[in-house]
Biopython code that builds the backbone (N, CA, C, O; Angstrom):
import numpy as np
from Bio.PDB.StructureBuilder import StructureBuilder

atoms = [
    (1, "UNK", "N", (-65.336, -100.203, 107.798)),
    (1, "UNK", "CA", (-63.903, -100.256, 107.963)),
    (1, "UNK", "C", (-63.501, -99.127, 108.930)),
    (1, "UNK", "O", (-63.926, -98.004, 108.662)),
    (2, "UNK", "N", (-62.758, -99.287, 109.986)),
    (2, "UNK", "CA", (-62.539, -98.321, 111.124)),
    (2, "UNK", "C", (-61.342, -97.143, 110.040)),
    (2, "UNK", "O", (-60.516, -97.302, 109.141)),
    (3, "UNK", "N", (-61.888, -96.059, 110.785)),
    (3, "UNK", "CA", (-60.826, -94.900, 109.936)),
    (3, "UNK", "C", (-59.375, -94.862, 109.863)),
    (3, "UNK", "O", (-58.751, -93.964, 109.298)),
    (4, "UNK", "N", (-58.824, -95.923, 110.485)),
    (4, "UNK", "CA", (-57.443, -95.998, 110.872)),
    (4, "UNK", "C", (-56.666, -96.790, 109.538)),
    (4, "UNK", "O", (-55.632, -96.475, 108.949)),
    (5, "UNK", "N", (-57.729, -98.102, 109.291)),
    (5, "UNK", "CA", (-58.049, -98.406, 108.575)),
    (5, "UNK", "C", (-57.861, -98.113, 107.021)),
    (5, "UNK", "O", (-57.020, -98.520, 106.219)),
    (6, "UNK", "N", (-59.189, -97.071, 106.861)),
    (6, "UNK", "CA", (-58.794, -96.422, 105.832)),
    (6, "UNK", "C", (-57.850, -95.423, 105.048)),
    (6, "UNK", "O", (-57.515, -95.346, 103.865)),
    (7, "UNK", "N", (-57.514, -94.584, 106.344)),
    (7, "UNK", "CA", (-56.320, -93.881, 106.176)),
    (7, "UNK", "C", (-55.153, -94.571, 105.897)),
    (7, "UNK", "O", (-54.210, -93.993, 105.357)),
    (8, "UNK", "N", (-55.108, -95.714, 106.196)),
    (8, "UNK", "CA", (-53.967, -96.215, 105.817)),
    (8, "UNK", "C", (-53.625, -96.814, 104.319)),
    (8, "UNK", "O", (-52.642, -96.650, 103.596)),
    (9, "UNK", "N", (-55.083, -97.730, 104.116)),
    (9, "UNK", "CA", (-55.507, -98.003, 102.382)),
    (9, "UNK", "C", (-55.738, -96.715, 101.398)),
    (9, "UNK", "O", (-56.267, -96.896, 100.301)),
    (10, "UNK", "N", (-55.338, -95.440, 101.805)),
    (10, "UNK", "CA", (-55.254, -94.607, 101.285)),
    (10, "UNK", "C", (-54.117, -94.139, 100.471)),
    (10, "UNK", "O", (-53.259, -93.475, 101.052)),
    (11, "UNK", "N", (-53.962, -94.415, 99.054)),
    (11, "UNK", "CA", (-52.882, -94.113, 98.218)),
    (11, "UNK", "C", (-52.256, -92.449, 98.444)),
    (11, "UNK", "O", (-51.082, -92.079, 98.456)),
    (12, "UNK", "N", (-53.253, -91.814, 98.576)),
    (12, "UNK", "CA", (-52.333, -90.497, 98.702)),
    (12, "UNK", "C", (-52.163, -90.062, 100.195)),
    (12, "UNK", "O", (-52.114, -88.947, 100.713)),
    (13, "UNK", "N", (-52.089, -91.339, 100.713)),
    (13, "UNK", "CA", (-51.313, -91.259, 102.522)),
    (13, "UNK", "C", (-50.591, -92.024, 102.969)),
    (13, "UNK", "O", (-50.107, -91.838, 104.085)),
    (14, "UNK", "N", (-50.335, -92.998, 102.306)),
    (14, "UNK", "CA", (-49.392, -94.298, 102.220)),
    (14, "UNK", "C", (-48.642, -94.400, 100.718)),
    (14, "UNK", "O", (-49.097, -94.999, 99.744)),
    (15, "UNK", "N", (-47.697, -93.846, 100.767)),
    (15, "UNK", "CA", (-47.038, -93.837, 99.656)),
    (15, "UNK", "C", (-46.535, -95.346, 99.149)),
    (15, "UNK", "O", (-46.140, -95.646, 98.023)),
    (16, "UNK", "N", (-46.662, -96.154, 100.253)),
    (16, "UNK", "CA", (-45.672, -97.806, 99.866)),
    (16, "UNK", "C", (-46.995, -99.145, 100.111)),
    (16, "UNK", "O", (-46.781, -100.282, 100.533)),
    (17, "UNK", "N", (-48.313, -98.570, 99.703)),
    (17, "UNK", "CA", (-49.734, -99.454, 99.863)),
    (17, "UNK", "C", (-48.765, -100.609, 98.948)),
    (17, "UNK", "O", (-48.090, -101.494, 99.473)),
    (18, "UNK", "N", (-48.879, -100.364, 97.505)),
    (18, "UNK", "CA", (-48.533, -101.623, 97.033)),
    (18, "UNK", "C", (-47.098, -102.478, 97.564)),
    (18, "UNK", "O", (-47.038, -103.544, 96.952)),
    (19, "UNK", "N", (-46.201, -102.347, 98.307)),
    (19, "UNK", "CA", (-45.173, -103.322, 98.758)),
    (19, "UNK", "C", (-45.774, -103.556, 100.353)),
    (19, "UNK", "O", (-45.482, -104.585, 100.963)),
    (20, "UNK", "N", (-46.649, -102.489, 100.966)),
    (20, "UNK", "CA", (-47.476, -103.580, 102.364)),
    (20, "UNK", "C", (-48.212, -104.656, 101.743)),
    (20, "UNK", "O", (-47.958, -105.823, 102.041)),
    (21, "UNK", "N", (-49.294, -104.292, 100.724)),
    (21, "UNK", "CA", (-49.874, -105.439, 100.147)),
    (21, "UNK", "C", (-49.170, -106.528, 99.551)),
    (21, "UNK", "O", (-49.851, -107.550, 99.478)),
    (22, "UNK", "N", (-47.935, -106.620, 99.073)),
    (22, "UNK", "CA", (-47.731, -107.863, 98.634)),
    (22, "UNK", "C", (-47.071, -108.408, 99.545)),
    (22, "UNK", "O", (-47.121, -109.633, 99.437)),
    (23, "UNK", "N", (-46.271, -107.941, 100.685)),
    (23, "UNK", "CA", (-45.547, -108.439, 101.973)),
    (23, "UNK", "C", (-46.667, -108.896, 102.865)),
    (23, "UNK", "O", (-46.131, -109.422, 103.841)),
    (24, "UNK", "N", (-48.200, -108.948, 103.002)),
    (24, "UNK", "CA", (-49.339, -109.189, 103.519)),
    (24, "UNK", "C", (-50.076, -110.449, 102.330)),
    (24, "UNK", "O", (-51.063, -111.144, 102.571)),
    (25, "UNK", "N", (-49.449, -110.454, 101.356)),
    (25, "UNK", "CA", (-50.610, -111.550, 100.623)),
    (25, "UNK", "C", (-48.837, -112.442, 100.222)),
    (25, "UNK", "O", (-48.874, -113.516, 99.621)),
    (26, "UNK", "N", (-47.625, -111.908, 100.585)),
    (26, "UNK", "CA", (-46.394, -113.377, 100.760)),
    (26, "UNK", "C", (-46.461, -114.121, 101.876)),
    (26, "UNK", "O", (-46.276, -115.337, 101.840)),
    (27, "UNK", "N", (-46.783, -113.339, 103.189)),
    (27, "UNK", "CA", (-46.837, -113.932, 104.331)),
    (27, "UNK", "C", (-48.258, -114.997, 104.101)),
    (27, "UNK", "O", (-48.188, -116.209, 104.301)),
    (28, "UNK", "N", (-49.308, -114.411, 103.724)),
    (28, "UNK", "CA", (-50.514, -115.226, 103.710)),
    (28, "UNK", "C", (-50.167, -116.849, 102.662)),
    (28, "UNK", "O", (-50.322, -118.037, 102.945)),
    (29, "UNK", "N", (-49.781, -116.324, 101.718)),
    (29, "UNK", "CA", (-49.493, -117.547, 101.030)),
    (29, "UNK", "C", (-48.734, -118.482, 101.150)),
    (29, "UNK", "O", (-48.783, -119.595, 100.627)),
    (30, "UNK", "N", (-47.514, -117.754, 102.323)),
    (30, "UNK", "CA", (-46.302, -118.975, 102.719)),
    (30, "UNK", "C", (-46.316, -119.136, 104.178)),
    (30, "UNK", "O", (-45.278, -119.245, 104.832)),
    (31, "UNK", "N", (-47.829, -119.156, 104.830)),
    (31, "UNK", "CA", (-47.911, -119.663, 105.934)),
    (31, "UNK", "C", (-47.153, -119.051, 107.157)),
    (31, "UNK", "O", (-46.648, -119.591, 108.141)),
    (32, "UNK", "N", (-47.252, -117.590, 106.722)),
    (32, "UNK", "CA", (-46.551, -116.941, 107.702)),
    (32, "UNK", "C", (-44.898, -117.221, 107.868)),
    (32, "UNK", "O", (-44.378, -117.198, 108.984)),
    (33, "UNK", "N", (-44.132, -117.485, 106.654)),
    (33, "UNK", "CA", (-43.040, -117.696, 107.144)),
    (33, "UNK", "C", (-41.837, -116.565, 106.639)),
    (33, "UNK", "O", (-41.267, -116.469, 105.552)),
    (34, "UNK", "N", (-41.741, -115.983, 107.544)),
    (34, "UNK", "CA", (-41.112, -114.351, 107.680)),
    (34, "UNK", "C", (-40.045, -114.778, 106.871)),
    (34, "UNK", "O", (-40.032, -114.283, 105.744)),
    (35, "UNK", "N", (-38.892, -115.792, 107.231)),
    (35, "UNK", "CA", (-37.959, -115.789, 106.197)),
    (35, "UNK", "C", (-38.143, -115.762, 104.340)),
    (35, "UNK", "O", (-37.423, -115.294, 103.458)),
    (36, "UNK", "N", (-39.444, -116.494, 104.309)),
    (36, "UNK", "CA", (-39.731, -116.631, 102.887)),
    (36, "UNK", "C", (-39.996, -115.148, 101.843)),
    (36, "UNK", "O", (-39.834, -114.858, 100.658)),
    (37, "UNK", "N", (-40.450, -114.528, 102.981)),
    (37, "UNK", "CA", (-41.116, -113.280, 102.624)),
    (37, "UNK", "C", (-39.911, -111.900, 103.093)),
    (37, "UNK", "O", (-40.381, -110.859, 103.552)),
    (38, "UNK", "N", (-38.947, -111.997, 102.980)),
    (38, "UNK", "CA", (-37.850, -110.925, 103.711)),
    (38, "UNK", "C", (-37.669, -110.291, 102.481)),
    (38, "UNK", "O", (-37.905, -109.091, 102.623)),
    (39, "UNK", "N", (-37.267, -110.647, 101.015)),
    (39, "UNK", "CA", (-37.176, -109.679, 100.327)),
    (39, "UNK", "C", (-38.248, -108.120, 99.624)),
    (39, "UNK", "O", (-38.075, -107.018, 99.103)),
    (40, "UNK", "N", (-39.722, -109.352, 100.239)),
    (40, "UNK", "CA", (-40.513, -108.065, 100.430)),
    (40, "UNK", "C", (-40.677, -107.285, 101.628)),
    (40, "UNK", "O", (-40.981, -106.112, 101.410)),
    (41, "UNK", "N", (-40.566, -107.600, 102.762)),
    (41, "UNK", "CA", (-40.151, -106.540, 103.873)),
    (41, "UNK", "C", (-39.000, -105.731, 103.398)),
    (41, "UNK", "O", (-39.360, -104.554, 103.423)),
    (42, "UNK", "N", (-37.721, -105.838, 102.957)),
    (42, "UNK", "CA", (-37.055, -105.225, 102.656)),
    (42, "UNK", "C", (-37.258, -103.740, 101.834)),
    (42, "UNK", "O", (-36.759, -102.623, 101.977)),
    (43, "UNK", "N", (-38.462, -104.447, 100.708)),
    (43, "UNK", "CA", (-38.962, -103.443, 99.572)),
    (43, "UNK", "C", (-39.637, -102.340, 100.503)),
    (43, "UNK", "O", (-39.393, -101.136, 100.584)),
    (44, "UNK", "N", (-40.411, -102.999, 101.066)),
    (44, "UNK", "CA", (-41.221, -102.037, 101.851)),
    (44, "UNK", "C", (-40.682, -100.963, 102.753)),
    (44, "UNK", "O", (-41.115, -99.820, 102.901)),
    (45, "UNK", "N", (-39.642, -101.551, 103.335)),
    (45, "UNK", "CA", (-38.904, -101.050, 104.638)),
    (45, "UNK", "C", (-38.020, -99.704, 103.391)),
    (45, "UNK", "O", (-38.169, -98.522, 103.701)),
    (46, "UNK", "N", (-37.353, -99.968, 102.362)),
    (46, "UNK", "CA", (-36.663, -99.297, 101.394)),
    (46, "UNK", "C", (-37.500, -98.103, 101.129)),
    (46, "UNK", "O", (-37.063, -96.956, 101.230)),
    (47, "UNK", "N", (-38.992, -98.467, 100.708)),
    (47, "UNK", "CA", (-39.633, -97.521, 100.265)),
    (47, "UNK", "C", (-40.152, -96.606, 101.856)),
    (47, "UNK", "O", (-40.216, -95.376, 101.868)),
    (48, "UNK", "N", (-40.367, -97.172, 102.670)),
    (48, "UNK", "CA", (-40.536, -96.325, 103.791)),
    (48, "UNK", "C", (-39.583, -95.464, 103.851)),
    (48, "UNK", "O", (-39.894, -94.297, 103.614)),
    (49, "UNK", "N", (-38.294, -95.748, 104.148)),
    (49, "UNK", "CA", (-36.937, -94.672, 103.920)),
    (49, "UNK", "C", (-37.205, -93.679, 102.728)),
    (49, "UNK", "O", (-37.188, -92.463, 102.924)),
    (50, "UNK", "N", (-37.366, -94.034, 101.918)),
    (50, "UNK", "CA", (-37.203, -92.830, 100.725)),
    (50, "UNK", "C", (-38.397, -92.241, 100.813)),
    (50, "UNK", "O", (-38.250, -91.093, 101.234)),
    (51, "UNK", "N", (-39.699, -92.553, 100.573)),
    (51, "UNK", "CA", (-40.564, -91.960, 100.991)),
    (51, "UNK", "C", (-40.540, -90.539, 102.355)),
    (51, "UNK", "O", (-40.687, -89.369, 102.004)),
    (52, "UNK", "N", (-40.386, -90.827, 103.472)),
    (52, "UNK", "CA", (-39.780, -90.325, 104.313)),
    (52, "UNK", "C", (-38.870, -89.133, 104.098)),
    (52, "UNK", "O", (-39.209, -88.002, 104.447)),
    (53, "UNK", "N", (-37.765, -89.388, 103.545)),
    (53, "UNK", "CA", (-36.349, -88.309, 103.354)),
    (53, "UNK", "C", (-37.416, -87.192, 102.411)),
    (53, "UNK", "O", (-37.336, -85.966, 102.492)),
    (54, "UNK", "N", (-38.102, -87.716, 101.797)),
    (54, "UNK", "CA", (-38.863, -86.923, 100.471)),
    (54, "UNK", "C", (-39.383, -86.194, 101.709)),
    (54, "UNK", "O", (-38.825, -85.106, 101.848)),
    (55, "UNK", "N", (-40.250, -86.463, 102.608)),
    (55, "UNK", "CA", (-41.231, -85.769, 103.253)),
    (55, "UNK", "C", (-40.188, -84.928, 103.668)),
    (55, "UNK", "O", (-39.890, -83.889, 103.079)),
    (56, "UNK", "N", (-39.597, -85.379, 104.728)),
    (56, "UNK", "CA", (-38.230, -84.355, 105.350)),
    (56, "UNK", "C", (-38.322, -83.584, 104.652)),
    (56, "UNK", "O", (-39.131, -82.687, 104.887)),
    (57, "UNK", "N", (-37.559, -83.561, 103.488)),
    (57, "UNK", "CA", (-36.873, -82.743, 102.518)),
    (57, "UNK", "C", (-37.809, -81.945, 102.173)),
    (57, "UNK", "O", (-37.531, -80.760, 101.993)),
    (58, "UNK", "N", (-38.709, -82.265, 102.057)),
    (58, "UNK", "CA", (-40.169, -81.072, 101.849)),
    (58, "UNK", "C", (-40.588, -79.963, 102.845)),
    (58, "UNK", "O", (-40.658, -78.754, 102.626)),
    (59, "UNK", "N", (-40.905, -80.774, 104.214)),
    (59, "UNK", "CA", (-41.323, -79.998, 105.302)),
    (59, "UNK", "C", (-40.137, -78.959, 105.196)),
    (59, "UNK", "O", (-40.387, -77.794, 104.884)),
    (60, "UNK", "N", (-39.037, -79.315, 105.417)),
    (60, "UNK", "CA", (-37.304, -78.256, 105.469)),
    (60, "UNK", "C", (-37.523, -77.117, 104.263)),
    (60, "UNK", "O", (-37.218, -75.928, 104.357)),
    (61, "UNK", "N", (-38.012, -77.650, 103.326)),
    (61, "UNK", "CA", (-38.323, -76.710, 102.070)),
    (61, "UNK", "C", (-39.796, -76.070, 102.087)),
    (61, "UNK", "O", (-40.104, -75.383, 101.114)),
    (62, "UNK", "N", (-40.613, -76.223, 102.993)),
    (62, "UNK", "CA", (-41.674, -75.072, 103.658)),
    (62, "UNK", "C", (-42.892, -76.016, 102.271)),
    (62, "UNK", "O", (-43.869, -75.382, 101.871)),
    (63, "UNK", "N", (-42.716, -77.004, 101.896)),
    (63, "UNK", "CA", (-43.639, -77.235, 100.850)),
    (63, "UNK", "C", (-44.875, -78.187, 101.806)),
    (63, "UNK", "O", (-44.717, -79.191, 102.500)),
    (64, "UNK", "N", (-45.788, -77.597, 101.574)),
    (64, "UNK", "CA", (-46.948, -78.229, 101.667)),
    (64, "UNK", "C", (-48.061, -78.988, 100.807)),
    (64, "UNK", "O", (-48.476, -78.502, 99.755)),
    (65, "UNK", "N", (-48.372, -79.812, 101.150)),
    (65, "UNK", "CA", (-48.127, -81.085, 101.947)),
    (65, "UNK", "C", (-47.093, -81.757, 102.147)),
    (65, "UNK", "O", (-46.452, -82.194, 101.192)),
    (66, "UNK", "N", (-46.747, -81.962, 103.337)),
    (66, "UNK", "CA", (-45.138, -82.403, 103.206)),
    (66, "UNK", "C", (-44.823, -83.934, 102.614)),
    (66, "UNK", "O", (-43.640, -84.117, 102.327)),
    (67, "UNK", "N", (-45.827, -85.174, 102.374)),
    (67, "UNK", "CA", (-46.043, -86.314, 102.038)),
    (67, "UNK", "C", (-46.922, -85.660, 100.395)),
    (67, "UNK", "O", (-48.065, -85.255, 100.179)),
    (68, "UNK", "N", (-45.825, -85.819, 99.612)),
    (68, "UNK", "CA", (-46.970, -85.492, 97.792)),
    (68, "UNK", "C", (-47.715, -86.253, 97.593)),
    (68, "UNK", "O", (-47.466, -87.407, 97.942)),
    (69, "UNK", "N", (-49.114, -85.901, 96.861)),
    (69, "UNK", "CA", (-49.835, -86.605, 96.546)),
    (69, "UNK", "C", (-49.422, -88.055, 95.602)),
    (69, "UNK", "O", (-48.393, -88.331, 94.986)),
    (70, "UNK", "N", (-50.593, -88.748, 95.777)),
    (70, "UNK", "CA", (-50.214, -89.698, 94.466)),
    (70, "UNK", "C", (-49.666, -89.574, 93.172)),
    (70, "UNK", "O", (-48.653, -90.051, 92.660)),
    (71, "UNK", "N", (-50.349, -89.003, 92.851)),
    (71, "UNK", "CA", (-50.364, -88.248, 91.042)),
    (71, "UNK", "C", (-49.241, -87.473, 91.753)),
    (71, "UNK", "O", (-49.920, -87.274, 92.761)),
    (72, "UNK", "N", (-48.011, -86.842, 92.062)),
    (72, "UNK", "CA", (-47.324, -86.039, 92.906)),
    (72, "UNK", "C", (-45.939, -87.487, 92.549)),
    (72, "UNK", "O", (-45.032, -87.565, 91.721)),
    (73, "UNK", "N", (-46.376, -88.320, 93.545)),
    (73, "UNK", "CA", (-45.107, -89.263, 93.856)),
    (73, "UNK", "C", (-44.956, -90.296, 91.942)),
    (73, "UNK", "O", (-44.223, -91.272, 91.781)),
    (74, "UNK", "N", (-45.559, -89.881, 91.194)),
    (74, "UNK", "CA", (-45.684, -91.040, 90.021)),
    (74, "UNK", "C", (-45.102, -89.813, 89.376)),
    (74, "UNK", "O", (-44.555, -90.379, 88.429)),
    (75, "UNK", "N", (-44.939, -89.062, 89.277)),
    (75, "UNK", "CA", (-44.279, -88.160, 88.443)),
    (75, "UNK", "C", (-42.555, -87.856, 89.046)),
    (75, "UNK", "O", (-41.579, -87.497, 88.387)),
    (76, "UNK", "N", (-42.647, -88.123, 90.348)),
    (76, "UNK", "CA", (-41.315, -88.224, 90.989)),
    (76, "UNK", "C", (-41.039, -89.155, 90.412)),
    (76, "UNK", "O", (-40.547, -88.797, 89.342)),
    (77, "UNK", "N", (-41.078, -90.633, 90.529)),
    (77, "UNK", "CA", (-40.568, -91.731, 90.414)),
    (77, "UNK", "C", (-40.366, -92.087, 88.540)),
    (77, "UNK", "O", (-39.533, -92.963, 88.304)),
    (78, "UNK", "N", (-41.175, -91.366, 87.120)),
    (78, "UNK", "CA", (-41.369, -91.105, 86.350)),
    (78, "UNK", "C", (-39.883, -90.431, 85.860)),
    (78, "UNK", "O", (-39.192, -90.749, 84.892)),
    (79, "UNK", "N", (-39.686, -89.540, 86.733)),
    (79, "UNK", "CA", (-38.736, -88.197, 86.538)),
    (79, "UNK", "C", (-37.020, -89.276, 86.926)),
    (79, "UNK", "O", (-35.968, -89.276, 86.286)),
    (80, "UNK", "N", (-37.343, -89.953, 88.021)),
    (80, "UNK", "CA", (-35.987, -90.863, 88.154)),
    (80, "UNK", "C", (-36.062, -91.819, 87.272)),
    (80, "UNK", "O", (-35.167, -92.640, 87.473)),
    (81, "UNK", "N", (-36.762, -92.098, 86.337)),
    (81, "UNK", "CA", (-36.828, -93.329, 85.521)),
    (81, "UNK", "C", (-36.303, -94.755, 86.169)),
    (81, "UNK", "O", (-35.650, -95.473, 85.412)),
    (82, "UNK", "N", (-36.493, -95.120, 87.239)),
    (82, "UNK", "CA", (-36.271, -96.550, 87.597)),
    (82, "UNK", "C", (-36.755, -96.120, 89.393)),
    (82, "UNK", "O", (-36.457, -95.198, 90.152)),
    (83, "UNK", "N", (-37.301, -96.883, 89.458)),
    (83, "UNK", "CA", (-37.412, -97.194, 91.235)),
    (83, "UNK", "C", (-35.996, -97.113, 92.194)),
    (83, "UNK", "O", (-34.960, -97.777, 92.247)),
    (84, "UNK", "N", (-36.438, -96.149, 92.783)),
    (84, "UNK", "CA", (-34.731, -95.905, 94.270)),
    (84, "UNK", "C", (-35.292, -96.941, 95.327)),
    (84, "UNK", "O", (-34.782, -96.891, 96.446)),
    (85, "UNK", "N", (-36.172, -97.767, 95.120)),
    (85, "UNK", "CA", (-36.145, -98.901, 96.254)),
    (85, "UNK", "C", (-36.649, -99.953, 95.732)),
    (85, "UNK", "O", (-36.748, -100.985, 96.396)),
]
sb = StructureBuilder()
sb.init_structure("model")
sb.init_model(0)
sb.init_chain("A")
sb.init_seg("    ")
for serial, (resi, resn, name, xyz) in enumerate(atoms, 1):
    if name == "N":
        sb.init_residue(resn, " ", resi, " ")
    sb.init_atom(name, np.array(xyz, "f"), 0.0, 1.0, " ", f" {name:<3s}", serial, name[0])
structure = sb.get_structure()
């Protein structure tokens, strides 16, 4: 698997793996038809935004790593008790 690849199937570097994967196995199952599949682009696109502001908001706050780990982002999302996307 090329490293680009993997870095990307990487949970503690891709904070939104599970909404690419199911926006990649809606498109596969409905024949590629982008309209069918928009409310999961949406999810994804949602979680890219928040994900993101988090990093911002980190780097601005001198915290390193500016993207939290896995075990990191499940205790965020734990702590809001419901999903912000």
């Amino acid at each position: 698997m090329p490293r680009v690849t993997q870095r990307l199937r990487d949970p503690d570097i891709n904070p939104c793996l599970s909404e690419s994967d199911a926006s990649t196995r809606c498109m596969d199952e409905n024949n590629y038809d982008r309209e069918r599949c928009s409310n999961h682009f949406l999810k994804y696109k949602n979680c890219r935004r928040f994900w993101n502001s988090v990093m911002i908001q980190r780097r601005q706050n001198g915290v390193q790593p500016s993207m939290p780990t896995a075990a990191e982002r499940d205790e965020i999302l734990r702590a809001m008790q419901k999903m912000p996307y």
